[in-house]
C-alpha positions in Angstrom: 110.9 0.3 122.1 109.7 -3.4 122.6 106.5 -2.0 123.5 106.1 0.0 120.4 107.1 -3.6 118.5 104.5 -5.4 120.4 102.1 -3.2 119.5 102.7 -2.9 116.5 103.2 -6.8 116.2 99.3 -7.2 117.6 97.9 -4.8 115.2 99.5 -6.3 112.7 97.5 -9.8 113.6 94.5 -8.5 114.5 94.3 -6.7 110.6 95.0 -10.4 109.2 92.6 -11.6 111.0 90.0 -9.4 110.5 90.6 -8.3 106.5 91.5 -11.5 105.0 88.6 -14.0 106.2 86.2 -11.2 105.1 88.7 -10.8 101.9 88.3 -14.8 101.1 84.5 -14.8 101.8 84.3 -12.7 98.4 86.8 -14.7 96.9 84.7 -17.8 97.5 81.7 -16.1 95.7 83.8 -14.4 93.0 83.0 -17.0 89.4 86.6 -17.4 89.0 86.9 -19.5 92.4 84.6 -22.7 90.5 84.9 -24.4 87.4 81.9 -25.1 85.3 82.0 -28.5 87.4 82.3 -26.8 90.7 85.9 -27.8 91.0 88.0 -25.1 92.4 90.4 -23.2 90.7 93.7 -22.0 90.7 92.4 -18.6 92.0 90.4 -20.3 94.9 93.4 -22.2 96.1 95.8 -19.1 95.4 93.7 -17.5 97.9 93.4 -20.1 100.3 97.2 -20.2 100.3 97.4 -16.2 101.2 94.9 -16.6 104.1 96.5 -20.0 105.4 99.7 -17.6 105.0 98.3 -14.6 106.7 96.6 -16.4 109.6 99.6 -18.0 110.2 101.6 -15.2 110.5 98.9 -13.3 112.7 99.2 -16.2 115.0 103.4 -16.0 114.8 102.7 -12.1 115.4 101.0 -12.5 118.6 103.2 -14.8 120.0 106.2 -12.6 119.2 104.8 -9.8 120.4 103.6 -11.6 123.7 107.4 -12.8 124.1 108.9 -9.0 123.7 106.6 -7.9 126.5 107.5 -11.0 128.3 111.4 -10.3 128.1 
């Protein structure tokens, strides 16, 4: 059973790390990430709180699942 959680624990990362920097990189072009002064908006930093958030957790993933094959 740990095995199956690890797995499933690394899969997990390696789809946050792949989907959301490619998620944000159309976020950052979307019109609603700038002002008309170039500032960024509330949706810009929205997003940058979900992929800080996600990346994180990829990172916390790993490291779990590394410690349940390690146990």
């Amino acid at each position: 059973m740990e095995l199956f959680a690890a797995i499933i624990l690394f899969l997990s990362a390696v789809f946050n790390v792949i989907a959301w920097p490619r998620f944000f990189a159309r976020v950052n072009a979307d019109s609603r990430a700038r002002d008309a002064q170039g500032n960024t908006t509330a949706f810009y930093r929205v997003h940058a709180v979900l992929l800080a958030i996600a990346l994180v957790l990829a990172a916390a993933s790993v490291v779990a699942g590394v410690a349940l094959l390690l146990a």
